[in-house]
N, C-alpha and C positions, 0 to 999 in steps of 0.2 A: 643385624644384631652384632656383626661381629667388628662390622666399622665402627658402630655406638660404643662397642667396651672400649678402640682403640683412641676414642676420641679425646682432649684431656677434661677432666670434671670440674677443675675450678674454674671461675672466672676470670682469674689472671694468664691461666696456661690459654684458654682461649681465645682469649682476646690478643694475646703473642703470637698464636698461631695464625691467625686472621693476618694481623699488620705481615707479619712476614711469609704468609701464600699470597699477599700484595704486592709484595715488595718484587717477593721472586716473580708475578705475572708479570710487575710492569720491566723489572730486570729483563726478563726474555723475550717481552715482545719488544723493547727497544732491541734487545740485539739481533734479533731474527729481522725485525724490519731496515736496521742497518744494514748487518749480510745482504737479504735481497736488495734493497737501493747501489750497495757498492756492485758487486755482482751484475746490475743493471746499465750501472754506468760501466763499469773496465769492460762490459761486453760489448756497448755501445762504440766505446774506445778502440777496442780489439779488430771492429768490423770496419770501423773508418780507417784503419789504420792498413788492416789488408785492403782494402778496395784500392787504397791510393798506390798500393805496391801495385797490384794488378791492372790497375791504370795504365801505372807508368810503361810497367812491361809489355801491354796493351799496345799502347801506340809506341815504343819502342819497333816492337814487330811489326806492326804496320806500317811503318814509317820505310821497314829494312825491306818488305816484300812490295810495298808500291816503288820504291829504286828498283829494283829488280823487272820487277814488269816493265817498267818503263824503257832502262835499258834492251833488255831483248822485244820490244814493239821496236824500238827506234832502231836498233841492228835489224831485224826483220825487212822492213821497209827501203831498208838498204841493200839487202841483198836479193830482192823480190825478183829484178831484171837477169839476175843471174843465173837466179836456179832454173830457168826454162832453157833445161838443152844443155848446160856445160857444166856436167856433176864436178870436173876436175877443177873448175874456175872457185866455182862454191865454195868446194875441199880448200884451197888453200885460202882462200878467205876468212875459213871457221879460225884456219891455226893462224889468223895474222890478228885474230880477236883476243890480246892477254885480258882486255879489261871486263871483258864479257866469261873469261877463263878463270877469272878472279873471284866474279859474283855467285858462278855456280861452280861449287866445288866436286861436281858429281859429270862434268863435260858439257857437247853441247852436241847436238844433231840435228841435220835437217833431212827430211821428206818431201819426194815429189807427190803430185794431186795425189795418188791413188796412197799413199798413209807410207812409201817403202824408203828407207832411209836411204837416201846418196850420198850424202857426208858425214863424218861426224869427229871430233875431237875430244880428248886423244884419238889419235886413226888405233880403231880397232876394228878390225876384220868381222867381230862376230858382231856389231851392230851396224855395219853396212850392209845394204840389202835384206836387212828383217824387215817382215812386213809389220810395221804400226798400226795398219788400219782398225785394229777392233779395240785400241786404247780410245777412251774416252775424250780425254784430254786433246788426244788427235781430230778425232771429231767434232769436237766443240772449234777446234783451231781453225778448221776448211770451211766450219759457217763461220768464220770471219771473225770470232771473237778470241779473246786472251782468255786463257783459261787456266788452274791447276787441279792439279790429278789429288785425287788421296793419296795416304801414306802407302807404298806398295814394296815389294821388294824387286829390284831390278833384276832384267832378264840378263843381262850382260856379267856388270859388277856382282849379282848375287846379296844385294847389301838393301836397306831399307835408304828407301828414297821417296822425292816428291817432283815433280817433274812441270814445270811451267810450259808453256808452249801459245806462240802466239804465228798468225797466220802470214806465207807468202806472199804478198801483195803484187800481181803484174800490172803493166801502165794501165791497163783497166781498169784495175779495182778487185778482180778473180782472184781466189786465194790458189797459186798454183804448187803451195806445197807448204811446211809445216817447219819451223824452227822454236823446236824444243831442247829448255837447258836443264838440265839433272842436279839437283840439288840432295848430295849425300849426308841424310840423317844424323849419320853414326863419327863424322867427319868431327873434329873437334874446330872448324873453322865456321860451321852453322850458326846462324846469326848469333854478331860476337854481340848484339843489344842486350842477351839475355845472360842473364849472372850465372856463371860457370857453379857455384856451388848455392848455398843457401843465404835467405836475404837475412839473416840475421835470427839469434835466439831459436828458434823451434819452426819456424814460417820454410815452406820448401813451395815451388814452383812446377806449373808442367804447362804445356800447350796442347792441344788436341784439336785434329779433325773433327769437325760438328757431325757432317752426314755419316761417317764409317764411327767415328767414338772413338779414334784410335790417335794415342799421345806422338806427338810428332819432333817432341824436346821438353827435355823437363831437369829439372835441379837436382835429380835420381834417375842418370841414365841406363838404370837397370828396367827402369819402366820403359824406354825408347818400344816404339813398335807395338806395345800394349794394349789390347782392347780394355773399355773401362764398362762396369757393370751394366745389363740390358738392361729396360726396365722392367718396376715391380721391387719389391723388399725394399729396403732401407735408404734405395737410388730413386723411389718413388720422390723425393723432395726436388732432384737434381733434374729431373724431369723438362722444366720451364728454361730451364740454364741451356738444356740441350735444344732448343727454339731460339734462341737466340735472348734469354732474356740476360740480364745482369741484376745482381745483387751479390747477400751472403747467406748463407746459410748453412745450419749444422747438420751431418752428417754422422752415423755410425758406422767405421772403415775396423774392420775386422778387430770388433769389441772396444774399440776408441772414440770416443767423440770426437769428430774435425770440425774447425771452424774454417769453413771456405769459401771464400772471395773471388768472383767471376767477372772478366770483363770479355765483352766480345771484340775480334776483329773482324770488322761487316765486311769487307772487300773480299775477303777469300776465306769464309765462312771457319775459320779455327775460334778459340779462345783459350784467355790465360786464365789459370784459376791459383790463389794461392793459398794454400792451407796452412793449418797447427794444430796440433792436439790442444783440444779447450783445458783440457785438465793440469797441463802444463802454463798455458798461461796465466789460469788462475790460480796458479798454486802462492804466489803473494797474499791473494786476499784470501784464501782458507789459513793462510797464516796466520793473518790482523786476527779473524775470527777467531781463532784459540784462542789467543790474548786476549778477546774479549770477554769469552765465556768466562775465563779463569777470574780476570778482575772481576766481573758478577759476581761469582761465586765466593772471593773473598769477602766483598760489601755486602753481604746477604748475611753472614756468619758473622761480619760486624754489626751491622744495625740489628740482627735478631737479638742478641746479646746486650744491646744497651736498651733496647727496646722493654726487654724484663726483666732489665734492673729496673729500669722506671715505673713500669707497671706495678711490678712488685710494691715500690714503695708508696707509688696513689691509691694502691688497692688497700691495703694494710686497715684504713680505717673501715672500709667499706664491710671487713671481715668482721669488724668488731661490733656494728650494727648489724649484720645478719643473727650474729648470736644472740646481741639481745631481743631482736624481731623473735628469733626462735623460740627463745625464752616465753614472750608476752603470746604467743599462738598455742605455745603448751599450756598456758595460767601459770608457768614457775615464776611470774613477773606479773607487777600492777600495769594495766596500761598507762604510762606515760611518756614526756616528751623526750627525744634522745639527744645529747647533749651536741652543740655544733662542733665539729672541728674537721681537720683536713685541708684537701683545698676548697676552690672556690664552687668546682662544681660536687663534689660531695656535702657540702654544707648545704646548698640547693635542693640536695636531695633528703636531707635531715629537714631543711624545714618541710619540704615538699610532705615528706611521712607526717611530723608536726602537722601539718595544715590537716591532713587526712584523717590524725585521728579528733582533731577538734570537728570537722564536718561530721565522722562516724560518730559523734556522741547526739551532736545537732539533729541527724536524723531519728538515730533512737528515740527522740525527746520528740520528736514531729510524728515517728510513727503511733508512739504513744496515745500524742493527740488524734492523730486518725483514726485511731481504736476509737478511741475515745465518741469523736464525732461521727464514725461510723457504728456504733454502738446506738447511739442518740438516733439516729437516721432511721436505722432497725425498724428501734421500739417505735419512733414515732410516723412513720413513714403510712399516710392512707391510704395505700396498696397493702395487698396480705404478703407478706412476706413471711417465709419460713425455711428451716436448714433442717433437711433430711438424711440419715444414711444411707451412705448407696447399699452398702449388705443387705438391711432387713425392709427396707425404704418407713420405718420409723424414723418421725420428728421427733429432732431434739431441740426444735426451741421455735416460738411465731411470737410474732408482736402482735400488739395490741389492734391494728389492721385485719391480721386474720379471724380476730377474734368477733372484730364488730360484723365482717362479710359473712362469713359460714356460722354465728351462733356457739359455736362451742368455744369452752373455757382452755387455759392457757394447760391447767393441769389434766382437764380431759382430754385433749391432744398430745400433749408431750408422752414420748414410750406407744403411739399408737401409728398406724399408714392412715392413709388416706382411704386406701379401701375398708380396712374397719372403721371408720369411722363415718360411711357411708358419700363421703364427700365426690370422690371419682366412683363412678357405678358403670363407665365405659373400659374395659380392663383392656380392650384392644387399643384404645388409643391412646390409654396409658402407657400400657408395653412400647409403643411406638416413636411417642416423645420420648419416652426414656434411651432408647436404642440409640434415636440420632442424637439425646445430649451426651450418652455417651461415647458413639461415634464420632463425634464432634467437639467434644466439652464444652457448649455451647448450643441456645436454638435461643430464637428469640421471636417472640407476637406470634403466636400459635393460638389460635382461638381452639376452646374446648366449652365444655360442656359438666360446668361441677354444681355440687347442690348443697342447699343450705340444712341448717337443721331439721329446719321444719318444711324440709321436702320441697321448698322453691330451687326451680331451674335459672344456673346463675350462666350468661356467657360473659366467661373473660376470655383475655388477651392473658396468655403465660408466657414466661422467659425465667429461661436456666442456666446454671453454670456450675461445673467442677470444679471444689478445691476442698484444702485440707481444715479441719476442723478438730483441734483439739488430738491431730496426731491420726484421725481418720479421714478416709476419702468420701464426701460429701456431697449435696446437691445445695444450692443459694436457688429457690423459686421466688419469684418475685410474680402476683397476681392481677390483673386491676379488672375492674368490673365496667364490663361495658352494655351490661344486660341493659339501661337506659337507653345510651345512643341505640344500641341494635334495636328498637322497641320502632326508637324514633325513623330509623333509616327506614325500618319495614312501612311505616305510617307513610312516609314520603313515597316510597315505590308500589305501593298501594294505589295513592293518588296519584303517580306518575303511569302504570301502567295496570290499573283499571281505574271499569268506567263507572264512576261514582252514584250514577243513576241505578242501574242495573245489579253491579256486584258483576260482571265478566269482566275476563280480560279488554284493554283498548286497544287501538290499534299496534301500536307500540308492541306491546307483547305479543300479540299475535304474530305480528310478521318475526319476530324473533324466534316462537315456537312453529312456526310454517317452514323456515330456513334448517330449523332442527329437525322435524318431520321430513322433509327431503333429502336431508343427510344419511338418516336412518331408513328411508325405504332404498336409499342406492347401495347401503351396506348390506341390508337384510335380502336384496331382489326382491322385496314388493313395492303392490302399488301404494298410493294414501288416494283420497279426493280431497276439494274444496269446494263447499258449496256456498253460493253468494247470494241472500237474503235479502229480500224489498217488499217494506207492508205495502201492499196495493191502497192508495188514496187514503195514506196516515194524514197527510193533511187536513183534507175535509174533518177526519174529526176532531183531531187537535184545533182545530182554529170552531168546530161545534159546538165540543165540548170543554176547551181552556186548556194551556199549555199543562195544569195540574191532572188534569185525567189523561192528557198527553201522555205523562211521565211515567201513569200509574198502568196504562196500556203496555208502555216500552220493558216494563219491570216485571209484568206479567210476562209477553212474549220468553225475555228471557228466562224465566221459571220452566215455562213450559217445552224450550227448548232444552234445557237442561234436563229435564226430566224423558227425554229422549233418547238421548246420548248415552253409549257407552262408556266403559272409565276409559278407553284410551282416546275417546274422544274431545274434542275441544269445542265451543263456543266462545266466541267476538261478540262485542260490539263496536264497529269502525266510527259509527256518525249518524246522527239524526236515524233512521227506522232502517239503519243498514244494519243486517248481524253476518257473520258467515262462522264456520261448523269447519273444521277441517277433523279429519275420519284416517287415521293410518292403520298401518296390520291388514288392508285389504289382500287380495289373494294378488298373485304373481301374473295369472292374463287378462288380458284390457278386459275383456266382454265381463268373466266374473269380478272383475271390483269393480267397474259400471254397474251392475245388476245389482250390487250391495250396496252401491251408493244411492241410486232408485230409490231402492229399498226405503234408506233414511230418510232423502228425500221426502217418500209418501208419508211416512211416520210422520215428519216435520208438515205438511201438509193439513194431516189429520189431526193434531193436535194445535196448533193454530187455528184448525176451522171450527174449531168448538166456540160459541156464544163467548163473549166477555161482560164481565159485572162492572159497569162504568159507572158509581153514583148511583148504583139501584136500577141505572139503565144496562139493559142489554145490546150489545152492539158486536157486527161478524165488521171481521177484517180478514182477507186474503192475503195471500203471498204468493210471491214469482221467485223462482229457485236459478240458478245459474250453474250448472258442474263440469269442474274441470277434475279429470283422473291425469295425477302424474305421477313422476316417480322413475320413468323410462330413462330419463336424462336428467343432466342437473342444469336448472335454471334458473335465474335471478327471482327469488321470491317476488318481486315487484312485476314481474312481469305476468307470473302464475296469478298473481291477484288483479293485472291487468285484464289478464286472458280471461278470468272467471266474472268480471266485471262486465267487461262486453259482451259474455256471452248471458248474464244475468238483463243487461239491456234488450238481448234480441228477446229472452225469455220476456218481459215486461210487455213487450213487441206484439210477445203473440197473443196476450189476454192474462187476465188475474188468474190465480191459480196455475200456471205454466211452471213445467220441468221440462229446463233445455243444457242439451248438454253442450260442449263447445266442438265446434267441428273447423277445420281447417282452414274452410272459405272464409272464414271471420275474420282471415286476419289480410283481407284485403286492403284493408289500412295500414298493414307494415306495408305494403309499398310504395303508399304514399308517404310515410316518413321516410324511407329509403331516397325518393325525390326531395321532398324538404332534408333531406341530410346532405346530397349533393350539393342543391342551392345554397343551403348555409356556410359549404363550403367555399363555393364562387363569391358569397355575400363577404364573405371573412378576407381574400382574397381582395375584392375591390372597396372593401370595408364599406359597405350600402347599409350598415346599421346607424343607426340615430340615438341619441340621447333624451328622453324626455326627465321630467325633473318636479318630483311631488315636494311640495311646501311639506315643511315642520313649523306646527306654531305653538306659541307660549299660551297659557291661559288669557294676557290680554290681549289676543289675537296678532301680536307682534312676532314676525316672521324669525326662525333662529336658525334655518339652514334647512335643504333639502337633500333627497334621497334621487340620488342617481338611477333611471331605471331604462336599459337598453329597450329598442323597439326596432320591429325589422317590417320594411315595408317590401315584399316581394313582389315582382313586375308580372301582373296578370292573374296576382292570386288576392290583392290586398295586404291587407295588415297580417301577420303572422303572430297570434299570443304567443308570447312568452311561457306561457306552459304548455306550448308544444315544441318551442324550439328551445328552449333553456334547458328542460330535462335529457332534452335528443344530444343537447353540446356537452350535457356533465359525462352520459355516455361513450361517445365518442371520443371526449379527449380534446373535442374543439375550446372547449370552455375555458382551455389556458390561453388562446392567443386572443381570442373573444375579451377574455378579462383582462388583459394589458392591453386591450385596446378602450376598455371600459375606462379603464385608471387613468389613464393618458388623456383622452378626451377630458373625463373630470377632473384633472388636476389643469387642464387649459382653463379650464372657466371658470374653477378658483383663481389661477393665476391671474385671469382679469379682473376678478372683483376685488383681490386684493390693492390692484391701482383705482379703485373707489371708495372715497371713506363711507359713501350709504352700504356698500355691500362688502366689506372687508372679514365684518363680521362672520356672514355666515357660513355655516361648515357644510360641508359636502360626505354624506354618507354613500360609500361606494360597497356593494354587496360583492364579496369574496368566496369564490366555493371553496369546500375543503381540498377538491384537488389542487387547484391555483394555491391555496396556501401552504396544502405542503408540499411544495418545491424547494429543493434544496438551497435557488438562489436568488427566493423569493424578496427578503429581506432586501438583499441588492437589488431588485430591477425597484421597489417602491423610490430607492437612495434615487436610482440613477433617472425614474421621472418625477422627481420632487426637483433632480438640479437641472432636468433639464426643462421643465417646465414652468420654473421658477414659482411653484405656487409654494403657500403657507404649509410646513407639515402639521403646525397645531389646529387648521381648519379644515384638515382631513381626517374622515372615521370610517374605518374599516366595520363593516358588518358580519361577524361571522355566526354561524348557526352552532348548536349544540351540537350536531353530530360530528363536528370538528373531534370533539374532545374526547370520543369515542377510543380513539390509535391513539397513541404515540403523546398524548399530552405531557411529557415533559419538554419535548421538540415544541410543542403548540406553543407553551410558555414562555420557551426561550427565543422564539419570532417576537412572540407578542413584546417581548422586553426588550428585543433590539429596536424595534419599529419602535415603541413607547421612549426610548431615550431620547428619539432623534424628535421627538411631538405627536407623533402619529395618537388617534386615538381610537377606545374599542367599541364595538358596538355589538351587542350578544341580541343576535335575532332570534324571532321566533321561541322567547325562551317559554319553556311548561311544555312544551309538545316533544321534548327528546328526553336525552340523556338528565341534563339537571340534576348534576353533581354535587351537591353543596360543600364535599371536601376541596372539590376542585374551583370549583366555583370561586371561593375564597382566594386562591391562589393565582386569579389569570388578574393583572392588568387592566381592569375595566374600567371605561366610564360610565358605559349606560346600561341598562336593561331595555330590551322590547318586548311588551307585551303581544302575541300573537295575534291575528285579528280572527285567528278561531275563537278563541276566548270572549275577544270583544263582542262579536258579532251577537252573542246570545246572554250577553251577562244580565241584560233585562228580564230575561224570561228562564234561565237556565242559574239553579242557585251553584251550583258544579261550578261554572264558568265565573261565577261573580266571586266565588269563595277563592278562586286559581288566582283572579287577577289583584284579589285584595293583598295574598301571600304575596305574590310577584313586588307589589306596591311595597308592601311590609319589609320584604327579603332587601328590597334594592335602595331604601331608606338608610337600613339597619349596616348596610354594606359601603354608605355613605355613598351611591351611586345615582346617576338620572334613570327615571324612569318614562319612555314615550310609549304612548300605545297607539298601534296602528289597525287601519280599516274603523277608523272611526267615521260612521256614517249617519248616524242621528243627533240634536243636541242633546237629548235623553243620556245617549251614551254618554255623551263629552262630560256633561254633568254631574253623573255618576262615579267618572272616575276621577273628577276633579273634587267628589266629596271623599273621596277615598285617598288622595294626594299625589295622584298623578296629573302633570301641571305642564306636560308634553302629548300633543297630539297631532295625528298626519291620517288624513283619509278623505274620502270624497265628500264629505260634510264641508272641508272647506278646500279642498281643490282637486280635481284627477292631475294624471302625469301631465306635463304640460312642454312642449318644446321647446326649445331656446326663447325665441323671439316671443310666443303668448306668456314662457313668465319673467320677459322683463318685464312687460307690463302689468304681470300680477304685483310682481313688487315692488313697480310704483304707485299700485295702488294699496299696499299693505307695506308699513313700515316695516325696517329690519330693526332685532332686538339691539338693544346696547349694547356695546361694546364691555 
């Protein structure tokens, strides 16, 4: 807040302040990035600059102590014959050496083998006859090499010295004694290479011993003799230097930055290092740097200053439009246009306001009309539509839609709810949409339950929304009536999932209610049973008495079986004189819900066994009961009804009138599919299935494409149906490599018949399970064997079943429309026997419809099936789609449904499956359709 007050308020001071904390950024980082650049180079400069000093100096010394060595080796070598045995020959030899007297300023002495001096010059008394032997230097001498000492102070002189010493050579090669010359530190004659005072400006010198750290001459002979810092602290950098490294580097020497320059002398392990205080050399460039700040600083305080005069004066107008804008927001002003002037970009901004308020008048004049035509909409709209308030949930206004749907008038509604007026009579599920529309401000397609005047129950679809209304907060309900479709959809799931003979559920539902019964005994820990039903020798009288007292038998049963039942019990009808009874809420141990299943059982016995009135004729039929008790574990419905099936066959088994329940040993057949699962495996592996190939023909018997249908011949067992090893590959998982191996095969022998014009035409229906379809990269493997197979995609059709469409059908749809781009076509198997959508239905991609050939099979004698197959005909007409119907096996049938308009048929009436080679000769004996 307190920056805000400091900030400035008009838009002239601001926008001054802006251009000049700009100005000053870019001002300073050029001068900061200057400094450090210059600062980089004078440093760069400074360091080349010392190196090349300590270079010089470098090999200067080097230059002055390899003379030196070399001289005393080469006097050495010449005096080697001497020193064995005639100390006084020696002696006067040292003092006839001026040139050797010249080099070392500090004398010169020689030692016999054992280190003890014999001669030495100047002759002094106290260095003849001292024993040398525990000097280093002396020691290195006698093994044969040149050597020098560190910096030390002499025992004689008292003085700081460095002492060379190279070995007596006798005609052997034996070092038989040691000539060593003294070279005095402190002597002002110590190598004249190096510069008596400073090299110039602020740069000073020194040399030092590497191993001991001890300065041995330097440009500040007050340092002579000096040890230089151990390591650790601030000498941690110098560290590498003392290893013999070369470079520069900075130093802190008692609160100074040094900049210093290292070179080594590698022969006799010293080096020259040359320094300067950094802050001294730099002191030029913190100069510049003044200078620069200061010129900144005046250019900043000049462009600020011309910067708002200018602004000032392009603002000027800008001020004179905000006050009239201010004016025209207050009403003290008509809205109109504001006059141009200024520069070029303020009149921009005048027409720009201009322009705005012509648009602002345009849309008032459009929202106008949106009232307008959303007024219209309202009233006319044939959904109920009405605006309620949220405080008392009183309508304040319905159009004429609500009026025609609930019967009440526009004045009897307005000022009343919904609950008085009887229309919601659910208040809990009223409370409920209302909660989430106001949770939400929004819900939409909420199916409810309202009623009309006169007491009809209406299902609509409701959607809402919040908004303001005349200055209050409101509800927009928008109603539409679906009480028709719902009528209709139940009509159709009626017929889809009962059995229209009877009045029970069909199969369909049942196994859907059997999967929900096992759900809830695993929640609840009880058991349920399933018992499985077979009239004993319904044949004989249905084919006695006519498929009509057939019907009127099966219609009976079912009465009577219901009339048995419990409420939480259940009866089926699956098929032909099959029923089965599922029974849940039994008790929690096997023996007691076995003993109440018995029970029903016997019930179901005895009531069946009573006489039937057939036609005035009395006639007994039995039954065989099958029971399975589960509940223990959770298992595939399909299997529970397999299991109660088989054990309904052993019950058949044992005489009419049998109750068997299922027991263990029965399922010595899973391990023959367990064998046939392995095999199928092996077969899949060296792919030992075969293709055989049902004709499809048109009404004039002219061939229009066949159905692809795998066949597996297994070695030792024969032929293997298909309904035992197709349902074994859906489970397992094999049915995907199975069915790319299906595809493939079948897109080869399209791909040949497309190279002949008799067969190019016909299409190839290839059957898809829904696992194989829904693979993520199904789409792709169909691309990748159409190119590589090179067959037709427009004379390929995918057959897929309803239960496809069960999951996931918007994924379903959007396969179907990739494959459909590329030609691919559809083929809906089996349709009446699943799912049978018709929202969805509408929505897939189709070409064809299949009539089922359950339907088929009985449409002559079952009015159920013939009424299925006429819809089927009707539905796939109306959808503009083909319709074939399969397992056509009489011409009765064909006949039939070609008076009904189905004008495709495929079944053993005119061919079974047929393998390669019998149907080319099928169709060369039956024409292919036209092209």
């Amino acid at each position: 807040m307190v920056l805000h007050r400091l900030l400035p308020t008009t838009l002239q001071a601001r926008m001054a302040l802006c251009v000049v904390l700009g100005l000053l950024a870019g001002l300073w980082a050029l001068a900061l990035y200057a400094d450090r650049s210059l600062r980089q180079d004078m440093g760069r400069q400074l360091e080349a600059q010392q190196m090349a000093q300590a270079a010089l100096l470098a090999q200067g010394l080097e230059q002055a102590l390899q003379v030196r060595a070399a001289a005393l080796q080469h006097v050495a070598r010449e005096l080697g014959a001497t020193a064995q045995g005639e100390p006084q020959v020696l002696q006067q030899r040292l003092m006839a050496l001026t040139v050797l007297q010249q080099l070392f300023n500090g004398g010169v002495f020689a030692t016999d083998a054992q280190g003890v001096a014999v001669a030495a010059h100047p002759m002094q008394s106290e260095r003849v006859g001292r024993d040398y032997a525990d000097r280093a230097y002396v020691q290195a001498a006698l093994a044969g090499g040149t050597s020098l000492s560190p910096p030390l102070v002499g025992r004689t002189a008292k003085v700081p010295v460095v002492v060379m010493a190279a070995p007596l050579p006798a005609a052997d090669g034996r070092a038989v004694g040691v000539l060593a010359a003294v070279v005095d530190l402190a002597s002002p004659g110590f190598l004249e290479a190096l510069p008596g005072g400073s090299l110039g400006g602020h740069m000073r010198w020194y040399v030092a011993e590497r191993a001991s750290r001890t300065i041995v001459a330097a440009s500040d002979r007050s340092r002579l003799m000096t040890t230089l810092a151990a390591p650790g602290g601030d000498a941690a950098a110098f560290e590498p230097y003392w290893g013999g490294a070369q470079g520069a580097v900075r130093l802190q020497r008692q609160g100074v930055q040094m900049l210093t320059a290292v070179r080594q002398v590698p022969s006799f392990g010293w080096m020259v290092a040359v320094e300067q205080p950094l802050a001294q050399a730099l002191a030029p460039l913190d100069a510049l740097r003044q200078r620069i700040v200061l010129a900144a600083l005046v250019l900043t305080v000049l462009v600020t200053a011309g910067v708002w005069c200018l602004l000032r004066r392009a603002l000027r107008p800008l001020e004179g439009m905000a006050a009239q804008m201010a004016a025209m927001a207050r009403h003290e002003a008509p809205l109109q246009a504001l006059p141009e002037r200024g520069g070029h970009e303020v009149r921009q901004l005048v027409q720009g306001f201009n322009h705005l308020l012509v648009q602002l008048d345009r849309r008032q004049q459009g929202l106008r009309e949106s009232e307008k035509r959303y007024r219209a909409a309202f009233l006319t709209s044939p959904d109920a539509v009405d605006i309620t308030r949220v405080s008392d949930n009183q309508h304040l206004e319905v159009n004429d839609g609500f009026v025609q749907m609930f019967g009440w008038s526009r004045e009897e509604v307005v000022g009343k709810s919904g609950l008085e007026l009887g229309i919601w009579r659910d208040k809990a599920a009223r409370d409920q949409m209302l909660a989430q529309l106001l949770a939400h401000g929004v819900c939409r397609s909420q199916e409810q339950q309202l009623y009309h005047r006169d007491g009809r129950r209406l299902t609509v679809l409701m959607s809402a929304s919040l908004f303001d209304f005349e200055g209050e907060p409101c509800m927009l309900w928008v109603t539409h009536d679906i009480t028709a479709h719902r009528q209709a959809r139940e009509q159709i799931e009626r017929l889809t999932f009962t059995d229209q003979l009877t009045g029970l559920p069909n199969r369909s539902q049942f196994m859907e209610r059997l999967e929900q019964a096992q759900a809830r005994c695993l929640a609840e820990r009880r058991l349920g049973a399933l018992l499985y039903l077979d009239l004993d020798d319904f044949r004989t009288i249905n084919d006695a008495l006519g498929h009509g007292q057939g019907d009127t038998l099966l219609h009976t049963v079912a009465g009577r079986i219901r009339g048995v039942l419990g409420a939480q019990d259940m009866a089926a009808r699956l098929g032909g004189d099959e029923f089965t009874v599922l029974c849940e809420g039994l008790p929690p141990v096997l023996g007691d819900a076995a003993s109440e299943a018995v029970q029903t059982g016997q019930r179901l016995l005895a009531a069946l066994g009573r006489p039937f009135d057939l036609g005035g004729q009395e006639q007994h039929c039995s039954v065989s009961i099958g029971i399975l008790v589960f509940g223990e574990a959770r298992e595939d419905p399909l299997e529970l009804l397999r299991k109660a099936d088989l054990t309904l066959n052993q019950a058949k088994a044992a005489g009419p009138g049998s109750i068997l329940f299922f027991e263990p040993q029965m399922l010595d057949q899973v391990s023959s599919r367990a064998r046939l699962q392995r095999s199928l495996r092996e077969a899949l592996h060296k792919e030992s299935f075969a293709l055989h190939y049902q004709p499809q023909l048109a009404e004039d018997g002219a061939v229009v494409g066949v159905e692809a249908l795998v066949r597996w011949h297994l070695q030792g067992h024969g032929m293997v149906p298909p309904a035992e090893f197709i349902p074994l590959a859906e489970k397992t998982g094999l049915i995907l490599p199975l069915g790319r191996w299906i595809l493939r095969t079948a897109c080869m022998q399209l791909a040949a018949w497309a190279r002949e014009p008799a067969r190019r035409h016909l299409t190839m229906a290839v059957n898809v399970s829904a696992g194989q379809f829904q693979q993520d990269d199904f789409v792709q493997q169909v691309r990748e064997v159409l190119a590589e197979t090179g067959a037709p995609a427009g004379q390929l059709k995918i057959e897929l079943t309803e239960s496809l469409m069960l999951h996931q059908i918007e994924d379903v749809i959007a396969r179907m429309k990739a494959l459909r781009a590329v030609g691919v076509r559809f083929s809906l198997d089996d349709f009446g026997t699943g799912f049978s959508s018709l929202a969805y239905l509408k929505r897939l991609p189709l070409q064809q419809l299949k009539i089922d050939q359950s339907f088929v099979r009985d449409i002559l004698q079952d009015p159920n099936d013939a009424a299925i197959a006429q819809t089927v005909i009707a539905l796939g007409h109306s959808l503009g789609l083909e319709v074939i119907a399969e397992g056509v096996e009489t011409a009765a049938q064909r006949d039939a449904l070609a008076a009904w308009g189905c004008h495709l048929y495929q079944g053993y009436l005119f061919s079974k499956p047929l393998p390669g080679a019998a149907l080319e000769a099928f169709l060369a004996q039956h024409p292919a359709a036209a092209g």
